[in-house]
Biopython code that builds the backbone (N, CA, C, O; Angstrom):
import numpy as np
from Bio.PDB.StructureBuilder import StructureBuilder

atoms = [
    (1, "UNK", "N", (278.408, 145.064, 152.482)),
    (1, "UNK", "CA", (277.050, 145.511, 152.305)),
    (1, "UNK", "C", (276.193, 144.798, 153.321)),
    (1, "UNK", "O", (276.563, 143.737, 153.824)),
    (2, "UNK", "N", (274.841, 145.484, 153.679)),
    (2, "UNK", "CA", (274.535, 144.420, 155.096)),
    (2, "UNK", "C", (273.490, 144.025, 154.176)),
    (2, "UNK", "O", (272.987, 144.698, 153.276)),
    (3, "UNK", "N", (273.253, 142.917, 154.504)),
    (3, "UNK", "CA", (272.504, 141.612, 153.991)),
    (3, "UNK", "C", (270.957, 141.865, 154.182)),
    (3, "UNK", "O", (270.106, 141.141, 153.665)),
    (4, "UNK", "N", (270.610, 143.197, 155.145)),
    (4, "UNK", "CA", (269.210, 143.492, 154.819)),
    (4, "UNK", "C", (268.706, 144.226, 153.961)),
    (4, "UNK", "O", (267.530, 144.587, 153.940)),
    (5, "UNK", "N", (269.555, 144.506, 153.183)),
    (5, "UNK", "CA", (269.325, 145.650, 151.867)),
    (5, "UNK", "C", (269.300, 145.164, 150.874)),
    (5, "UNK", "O", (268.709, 145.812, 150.010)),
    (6, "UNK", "N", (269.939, 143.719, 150.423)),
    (6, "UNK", "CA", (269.865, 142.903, 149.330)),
    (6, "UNK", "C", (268.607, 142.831, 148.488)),
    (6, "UNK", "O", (268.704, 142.577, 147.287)),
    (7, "UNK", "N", (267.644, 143.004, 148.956)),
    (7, "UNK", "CA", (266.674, 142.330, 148.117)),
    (7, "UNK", "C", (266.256, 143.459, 147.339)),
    (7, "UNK", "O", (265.270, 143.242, 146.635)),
    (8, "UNK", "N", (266.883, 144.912, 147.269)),
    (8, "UNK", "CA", (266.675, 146.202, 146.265)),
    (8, "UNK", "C", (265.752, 147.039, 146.510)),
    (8, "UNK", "O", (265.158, 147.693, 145.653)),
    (9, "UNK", "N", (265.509, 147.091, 148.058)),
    (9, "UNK", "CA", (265.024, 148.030, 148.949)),
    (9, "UNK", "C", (265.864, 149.462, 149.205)),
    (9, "UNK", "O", (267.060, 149.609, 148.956)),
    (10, "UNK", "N", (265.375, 150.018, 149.508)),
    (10, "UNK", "CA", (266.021, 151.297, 149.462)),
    (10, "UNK", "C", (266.504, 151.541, 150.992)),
    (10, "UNK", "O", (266.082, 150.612, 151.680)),
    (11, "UNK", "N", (267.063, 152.245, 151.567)),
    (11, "UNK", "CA", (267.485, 151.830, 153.268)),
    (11, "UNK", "C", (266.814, 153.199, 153.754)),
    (11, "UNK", "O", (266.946, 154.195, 153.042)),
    (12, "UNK", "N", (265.961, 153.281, 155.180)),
    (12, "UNK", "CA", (265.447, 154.069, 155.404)),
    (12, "UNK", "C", (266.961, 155.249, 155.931)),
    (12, "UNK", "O", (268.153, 155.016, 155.732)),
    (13, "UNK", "N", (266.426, 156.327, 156.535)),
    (13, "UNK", "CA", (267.693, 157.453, 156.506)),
    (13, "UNK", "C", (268.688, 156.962, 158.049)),
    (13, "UNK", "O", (269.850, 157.237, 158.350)),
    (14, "UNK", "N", (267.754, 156.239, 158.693)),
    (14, "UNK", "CA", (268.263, 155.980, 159.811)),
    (14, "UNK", "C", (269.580, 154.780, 159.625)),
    (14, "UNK", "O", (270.601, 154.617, 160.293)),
    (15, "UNK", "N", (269.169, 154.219, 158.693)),
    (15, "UNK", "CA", (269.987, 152.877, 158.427)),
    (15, "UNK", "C", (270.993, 153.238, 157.504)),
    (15, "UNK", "O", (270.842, 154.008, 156.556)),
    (16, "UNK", "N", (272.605, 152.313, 158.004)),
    (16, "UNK", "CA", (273.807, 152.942, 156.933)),
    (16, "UNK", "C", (273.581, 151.908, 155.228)),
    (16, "UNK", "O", (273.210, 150.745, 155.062)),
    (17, "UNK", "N", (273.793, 152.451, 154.720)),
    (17, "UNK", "CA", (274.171, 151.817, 153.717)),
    (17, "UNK", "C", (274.928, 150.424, 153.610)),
    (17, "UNK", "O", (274.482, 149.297, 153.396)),
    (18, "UNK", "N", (276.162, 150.857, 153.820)),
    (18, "UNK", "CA", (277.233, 150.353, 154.107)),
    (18, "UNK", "C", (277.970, 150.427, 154.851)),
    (18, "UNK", "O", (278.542, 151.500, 155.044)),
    (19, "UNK", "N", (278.314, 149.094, 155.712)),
    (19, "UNK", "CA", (278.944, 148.633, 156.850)),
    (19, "UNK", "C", (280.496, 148.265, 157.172)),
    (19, "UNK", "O", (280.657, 147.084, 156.866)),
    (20, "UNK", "N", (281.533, 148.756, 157.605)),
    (20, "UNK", "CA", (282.749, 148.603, 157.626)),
    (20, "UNK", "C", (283.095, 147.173, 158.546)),
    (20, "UNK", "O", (282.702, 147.318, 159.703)),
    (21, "UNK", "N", (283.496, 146.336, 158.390)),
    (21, "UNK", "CA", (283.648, 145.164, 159.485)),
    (21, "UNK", "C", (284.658, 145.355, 159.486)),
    (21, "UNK", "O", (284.695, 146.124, 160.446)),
    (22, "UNK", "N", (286.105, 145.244, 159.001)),
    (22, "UNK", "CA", (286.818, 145.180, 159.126)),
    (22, "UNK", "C", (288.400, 146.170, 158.270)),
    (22, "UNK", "O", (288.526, 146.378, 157.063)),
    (23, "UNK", "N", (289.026, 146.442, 158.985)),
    (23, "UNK", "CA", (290.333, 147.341, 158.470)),
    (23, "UNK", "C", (290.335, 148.670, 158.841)),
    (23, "UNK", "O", (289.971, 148.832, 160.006)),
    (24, "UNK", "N", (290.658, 149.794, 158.168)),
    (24, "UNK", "CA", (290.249, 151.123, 158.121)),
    (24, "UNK", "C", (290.654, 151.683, 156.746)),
    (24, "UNK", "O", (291.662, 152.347, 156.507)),
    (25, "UNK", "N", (289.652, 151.283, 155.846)),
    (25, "UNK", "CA", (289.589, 152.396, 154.816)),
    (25, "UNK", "C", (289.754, 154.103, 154.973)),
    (25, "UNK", "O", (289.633, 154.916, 155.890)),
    (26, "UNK", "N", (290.103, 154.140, 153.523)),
    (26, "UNK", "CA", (290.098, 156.053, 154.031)),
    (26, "UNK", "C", (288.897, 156.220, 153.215)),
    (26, "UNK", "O", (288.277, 155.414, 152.522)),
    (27, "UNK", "N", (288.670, 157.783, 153.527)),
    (27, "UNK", "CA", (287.334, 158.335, 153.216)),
    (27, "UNK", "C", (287.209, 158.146, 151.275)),
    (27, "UNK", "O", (286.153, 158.257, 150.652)),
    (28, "UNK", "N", (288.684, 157.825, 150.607)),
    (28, "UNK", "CA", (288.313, 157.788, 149.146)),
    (28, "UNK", "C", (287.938, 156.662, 148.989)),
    (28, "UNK", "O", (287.150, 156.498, 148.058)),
    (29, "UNK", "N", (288.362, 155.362, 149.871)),
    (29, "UNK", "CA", (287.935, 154.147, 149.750)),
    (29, "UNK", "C", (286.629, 153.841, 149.463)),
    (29, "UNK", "O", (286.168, 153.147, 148.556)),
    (30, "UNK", "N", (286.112, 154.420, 150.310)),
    (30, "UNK", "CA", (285.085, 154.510, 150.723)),
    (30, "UNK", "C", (283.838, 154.803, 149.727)),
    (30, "UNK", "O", (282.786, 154.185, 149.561)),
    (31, "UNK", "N", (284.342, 155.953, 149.140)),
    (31, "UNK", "CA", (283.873, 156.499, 148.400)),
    (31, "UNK", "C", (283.599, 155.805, 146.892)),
    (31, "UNK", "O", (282.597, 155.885, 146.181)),
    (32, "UNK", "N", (285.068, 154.981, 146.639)),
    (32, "UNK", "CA", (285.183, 153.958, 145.349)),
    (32, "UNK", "C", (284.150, 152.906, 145.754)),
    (32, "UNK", "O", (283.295, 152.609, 144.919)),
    (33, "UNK", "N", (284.142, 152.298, 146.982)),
    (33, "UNK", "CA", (283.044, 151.439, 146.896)),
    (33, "UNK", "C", (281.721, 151.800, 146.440)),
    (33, "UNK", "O", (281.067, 151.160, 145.617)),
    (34, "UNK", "N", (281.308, 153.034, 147.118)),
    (34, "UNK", "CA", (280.296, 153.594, 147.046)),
    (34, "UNK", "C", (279.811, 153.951, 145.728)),
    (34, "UNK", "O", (278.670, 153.655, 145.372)),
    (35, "UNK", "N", (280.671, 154.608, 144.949)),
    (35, "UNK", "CA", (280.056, 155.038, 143.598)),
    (35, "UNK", "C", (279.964, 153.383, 142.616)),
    (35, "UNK", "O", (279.132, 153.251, 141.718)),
    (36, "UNK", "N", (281.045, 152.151, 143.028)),
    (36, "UNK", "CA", (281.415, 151.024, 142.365)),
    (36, "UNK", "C", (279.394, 150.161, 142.443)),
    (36, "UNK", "O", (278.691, 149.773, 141.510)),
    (37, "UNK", "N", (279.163, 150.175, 143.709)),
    (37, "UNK", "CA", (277.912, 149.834, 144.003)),
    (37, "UNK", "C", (276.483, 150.519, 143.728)),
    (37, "UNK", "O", (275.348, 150.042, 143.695)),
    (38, "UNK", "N", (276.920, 151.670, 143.564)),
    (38, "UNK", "CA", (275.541, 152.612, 143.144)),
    (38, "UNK", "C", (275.528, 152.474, 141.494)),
    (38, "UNK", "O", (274.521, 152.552, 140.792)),
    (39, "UNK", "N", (276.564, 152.304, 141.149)),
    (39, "UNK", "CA", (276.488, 152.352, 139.378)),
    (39, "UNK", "C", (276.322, 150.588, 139.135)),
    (39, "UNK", "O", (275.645, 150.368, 138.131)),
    (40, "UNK", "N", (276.639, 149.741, 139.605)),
    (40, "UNK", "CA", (276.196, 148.402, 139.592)),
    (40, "UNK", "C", (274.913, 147.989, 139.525)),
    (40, "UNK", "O", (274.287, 147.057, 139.020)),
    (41, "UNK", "N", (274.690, 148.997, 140.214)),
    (41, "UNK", "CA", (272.453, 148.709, 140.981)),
    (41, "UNK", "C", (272.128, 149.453, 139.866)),
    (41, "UNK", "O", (271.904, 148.608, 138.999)),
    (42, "UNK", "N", (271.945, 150.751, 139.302)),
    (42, "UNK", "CA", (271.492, 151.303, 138.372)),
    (42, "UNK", "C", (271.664, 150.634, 137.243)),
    (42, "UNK", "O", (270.781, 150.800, 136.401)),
    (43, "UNK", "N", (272.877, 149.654, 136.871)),
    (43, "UNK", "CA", (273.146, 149.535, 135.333)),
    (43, "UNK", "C", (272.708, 147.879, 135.150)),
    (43, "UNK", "O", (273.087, 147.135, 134.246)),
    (44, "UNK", "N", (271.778, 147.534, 136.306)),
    (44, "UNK", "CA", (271.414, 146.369, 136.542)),
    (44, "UNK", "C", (270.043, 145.906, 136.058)),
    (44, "UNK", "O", (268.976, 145.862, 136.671)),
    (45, "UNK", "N", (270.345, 145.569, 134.781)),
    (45, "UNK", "CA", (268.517, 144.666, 134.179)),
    (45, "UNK", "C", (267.977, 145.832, 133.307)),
    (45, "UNK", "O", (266.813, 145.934, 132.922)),
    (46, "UNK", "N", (269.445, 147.084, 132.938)),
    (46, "UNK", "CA", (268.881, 147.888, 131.689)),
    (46, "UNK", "C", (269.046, 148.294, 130.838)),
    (46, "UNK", "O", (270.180, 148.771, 130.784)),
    (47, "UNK", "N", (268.405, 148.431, 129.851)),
    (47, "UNK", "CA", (269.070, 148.355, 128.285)),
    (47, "UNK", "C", (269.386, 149.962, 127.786)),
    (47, "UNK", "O", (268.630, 150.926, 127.903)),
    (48, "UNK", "N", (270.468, 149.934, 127.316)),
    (48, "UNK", "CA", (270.623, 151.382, 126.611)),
    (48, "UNK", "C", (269.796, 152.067, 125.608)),
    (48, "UNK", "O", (270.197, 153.190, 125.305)),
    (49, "UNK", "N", (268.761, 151.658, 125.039)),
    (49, "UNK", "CA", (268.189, 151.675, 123.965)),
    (49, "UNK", "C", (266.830, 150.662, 124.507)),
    (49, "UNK", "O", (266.902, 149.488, 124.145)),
    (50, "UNK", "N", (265.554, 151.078, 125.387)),
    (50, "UNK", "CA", (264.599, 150.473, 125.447)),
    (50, "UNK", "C", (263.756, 149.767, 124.880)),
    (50, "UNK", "O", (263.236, 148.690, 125.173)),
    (51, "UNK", "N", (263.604, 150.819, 123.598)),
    (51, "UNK", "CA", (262.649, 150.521, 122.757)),
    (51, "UNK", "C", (263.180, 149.418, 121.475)),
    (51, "UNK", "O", (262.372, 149.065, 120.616)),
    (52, "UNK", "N", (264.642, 148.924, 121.461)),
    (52, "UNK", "CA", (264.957, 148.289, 120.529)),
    (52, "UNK", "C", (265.709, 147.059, 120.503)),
    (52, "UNK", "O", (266.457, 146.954, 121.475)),
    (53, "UNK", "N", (265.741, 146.103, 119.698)),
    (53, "UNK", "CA", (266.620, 144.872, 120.072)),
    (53, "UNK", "C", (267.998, 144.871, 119.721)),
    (53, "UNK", "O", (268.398, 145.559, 118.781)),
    (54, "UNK", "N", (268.964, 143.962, 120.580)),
    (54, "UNK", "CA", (270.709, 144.861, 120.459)),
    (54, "UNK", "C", (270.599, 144.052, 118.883)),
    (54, "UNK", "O", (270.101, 142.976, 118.551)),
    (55, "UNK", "N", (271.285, 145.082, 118.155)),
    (55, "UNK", "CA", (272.133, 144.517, 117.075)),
    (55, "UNK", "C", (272.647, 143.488, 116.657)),
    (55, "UNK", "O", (273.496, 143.346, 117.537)),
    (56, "UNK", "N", (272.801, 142.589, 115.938)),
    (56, "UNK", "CA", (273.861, 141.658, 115.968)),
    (56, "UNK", "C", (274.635, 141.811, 114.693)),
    (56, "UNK", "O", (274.695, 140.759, 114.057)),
    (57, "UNK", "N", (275.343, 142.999, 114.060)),
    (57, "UNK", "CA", (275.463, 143.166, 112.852)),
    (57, "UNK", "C", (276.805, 142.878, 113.031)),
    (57, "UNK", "O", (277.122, 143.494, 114.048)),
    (58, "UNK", "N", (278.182, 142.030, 112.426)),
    (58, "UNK", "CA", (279.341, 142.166, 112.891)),
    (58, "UNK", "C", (279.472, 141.264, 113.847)),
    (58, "UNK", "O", (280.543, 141.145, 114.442)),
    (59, "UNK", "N", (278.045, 140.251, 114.219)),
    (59, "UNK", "CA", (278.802, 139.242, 115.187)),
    (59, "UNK", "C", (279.562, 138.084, 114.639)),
    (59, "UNK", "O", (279.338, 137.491, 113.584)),
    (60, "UNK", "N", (280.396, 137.877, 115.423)),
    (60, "UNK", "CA", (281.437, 136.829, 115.111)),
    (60, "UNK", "C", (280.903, 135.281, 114.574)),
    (60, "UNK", "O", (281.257, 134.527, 113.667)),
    (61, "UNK", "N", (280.166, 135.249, 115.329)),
    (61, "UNK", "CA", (279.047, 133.644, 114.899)),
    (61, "UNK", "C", (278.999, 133.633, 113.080)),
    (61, "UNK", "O", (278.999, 132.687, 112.292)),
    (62, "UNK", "N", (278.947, 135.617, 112.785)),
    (62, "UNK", "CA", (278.423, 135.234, 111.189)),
    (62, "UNK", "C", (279.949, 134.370, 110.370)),
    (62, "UNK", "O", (280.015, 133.854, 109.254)),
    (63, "UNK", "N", (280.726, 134.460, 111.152)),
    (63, "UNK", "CA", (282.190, 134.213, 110.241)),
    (63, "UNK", "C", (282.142, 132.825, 110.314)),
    (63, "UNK", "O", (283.069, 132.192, 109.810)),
    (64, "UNK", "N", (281.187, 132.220, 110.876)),
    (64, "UNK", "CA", (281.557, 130.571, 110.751)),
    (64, "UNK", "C", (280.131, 129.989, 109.977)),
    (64, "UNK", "O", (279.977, 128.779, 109.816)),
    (65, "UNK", "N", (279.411, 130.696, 109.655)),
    (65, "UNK", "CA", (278.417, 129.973, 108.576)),
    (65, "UNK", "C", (278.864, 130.143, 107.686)),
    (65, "UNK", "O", (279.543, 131.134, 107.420)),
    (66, "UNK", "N", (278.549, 128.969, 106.752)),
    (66, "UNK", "CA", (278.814, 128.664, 105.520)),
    (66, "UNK", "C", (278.213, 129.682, 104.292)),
    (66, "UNK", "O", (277.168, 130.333, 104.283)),
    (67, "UNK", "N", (278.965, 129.600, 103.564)),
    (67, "UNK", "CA", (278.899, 130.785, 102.350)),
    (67, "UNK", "C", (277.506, 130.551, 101.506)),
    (67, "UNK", "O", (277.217, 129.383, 101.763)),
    (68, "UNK", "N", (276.861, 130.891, 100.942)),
    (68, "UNK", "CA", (276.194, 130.485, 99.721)),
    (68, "UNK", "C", (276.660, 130.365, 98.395)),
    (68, "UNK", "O", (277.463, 131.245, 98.083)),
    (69, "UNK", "N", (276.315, 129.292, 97.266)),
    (69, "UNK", "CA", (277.361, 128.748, 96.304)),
    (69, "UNK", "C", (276.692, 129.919, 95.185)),
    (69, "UNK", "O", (275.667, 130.599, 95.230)),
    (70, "UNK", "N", (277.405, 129.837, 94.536)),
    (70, "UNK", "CA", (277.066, 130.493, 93.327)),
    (70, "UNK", "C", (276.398, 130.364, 91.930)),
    (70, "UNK", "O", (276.954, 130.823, 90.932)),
    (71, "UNK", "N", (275.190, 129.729, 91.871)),
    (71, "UNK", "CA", (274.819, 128.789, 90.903)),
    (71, "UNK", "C", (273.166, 129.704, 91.155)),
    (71, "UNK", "O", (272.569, 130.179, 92.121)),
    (72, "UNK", "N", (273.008, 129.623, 90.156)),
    (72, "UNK", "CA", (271.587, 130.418, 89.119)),
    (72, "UNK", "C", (270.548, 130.013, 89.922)),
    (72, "UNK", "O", (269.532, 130.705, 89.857)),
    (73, "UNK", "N", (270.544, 129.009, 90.709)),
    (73, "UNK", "CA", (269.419, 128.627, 91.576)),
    (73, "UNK", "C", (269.407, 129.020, 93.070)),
    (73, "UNK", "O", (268.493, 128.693, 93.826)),
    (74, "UNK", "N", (270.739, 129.917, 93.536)),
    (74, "UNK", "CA", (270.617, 130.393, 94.636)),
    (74, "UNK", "C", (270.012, 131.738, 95.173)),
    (74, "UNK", "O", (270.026, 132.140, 96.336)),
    (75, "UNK", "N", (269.500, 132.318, 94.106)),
    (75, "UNK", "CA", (268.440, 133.327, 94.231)),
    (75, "UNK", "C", (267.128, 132.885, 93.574)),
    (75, "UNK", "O", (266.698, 133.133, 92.447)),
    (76, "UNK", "N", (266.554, 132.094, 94.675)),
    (76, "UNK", "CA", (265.315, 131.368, 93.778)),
    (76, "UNK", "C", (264.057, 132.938, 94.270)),
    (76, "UNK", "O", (263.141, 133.145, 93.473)),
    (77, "UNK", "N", (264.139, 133.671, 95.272)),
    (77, "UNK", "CA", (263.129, 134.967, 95.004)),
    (77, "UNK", "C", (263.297, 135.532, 93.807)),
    (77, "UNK", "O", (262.243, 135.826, 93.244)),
    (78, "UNK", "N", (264.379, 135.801, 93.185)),
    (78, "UNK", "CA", (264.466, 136.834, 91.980)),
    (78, "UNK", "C", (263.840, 136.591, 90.727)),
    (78, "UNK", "O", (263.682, 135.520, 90.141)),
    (79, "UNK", "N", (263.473, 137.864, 90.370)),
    (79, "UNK", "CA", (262.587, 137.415, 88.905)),
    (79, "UNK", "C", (263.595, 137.021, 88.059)),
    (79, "UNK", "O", (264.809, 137.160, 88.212)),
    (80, "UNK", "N", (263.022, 136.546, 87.203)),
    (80, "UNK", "CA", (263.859, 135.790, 85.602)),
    (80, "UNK", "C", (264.384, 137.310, 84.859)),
    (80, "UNK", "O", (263.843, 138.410, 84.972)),
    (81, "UNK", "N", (265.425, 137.002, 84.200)),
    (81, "UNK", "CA", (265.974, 137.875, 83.293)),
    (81, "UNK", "C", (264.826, 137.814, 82.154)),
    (81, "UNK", "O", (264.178, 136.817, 81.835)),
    (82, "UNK", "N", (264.709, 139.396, 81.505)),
    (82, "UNK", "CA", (263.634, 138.931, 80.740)),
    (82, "UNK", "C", (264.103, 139.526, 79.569)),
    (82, "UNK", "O", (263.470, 139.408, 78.520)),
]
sb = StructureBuilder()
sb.init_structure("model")
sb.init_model(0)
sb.init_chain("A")
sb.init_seg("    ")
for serial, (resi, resn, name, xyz) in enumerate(atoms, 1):
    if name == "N":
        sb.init_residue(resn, " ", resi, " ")
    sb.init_atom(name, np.array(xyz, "f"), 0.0, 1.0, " ", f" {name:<3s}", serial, name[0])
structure = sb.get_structure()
């Protein structure tokens, strides 16, 4: 990739994209880079779901906190039996 495009500028039409230094790729090579780097830049700093915060339902972290005991005082919100 040439090093003047880095900063997430767009390259004017005159300028290549991407620069071959060395070997000879074939035209699918080419092509894998190409789509590998265009879907990198797009999927870069964005969330699938904008408007919402990711989930954490099922994360693993929950399997290592400790349980709550079972004793009449561990639902201190709940109303009294009446």
């Amino acid at each position: 990739m040439d090093p003047e495009h880095t900063s997430g500028e767009t390259p004017t039409p005159g300028q290549p994209l991407l620069r071959i230094v060395a070997g000879n790729p074939t035209d699918a090579d080419v092509a894998v880079i190409t789509a590998l780097f265009a879907s990198a830049g797009t999927a870069s700093g964005e969330r699938t779901h904008p408007g919402r915060a990711r989930d954490q339902w099922g994360s693993p972290s929950d399997r290592l906190r400790r349980q709550g005991g079972f004793s009449p005082s561990c639902f201190v919100n709940r109303e009294p039996w009446s």
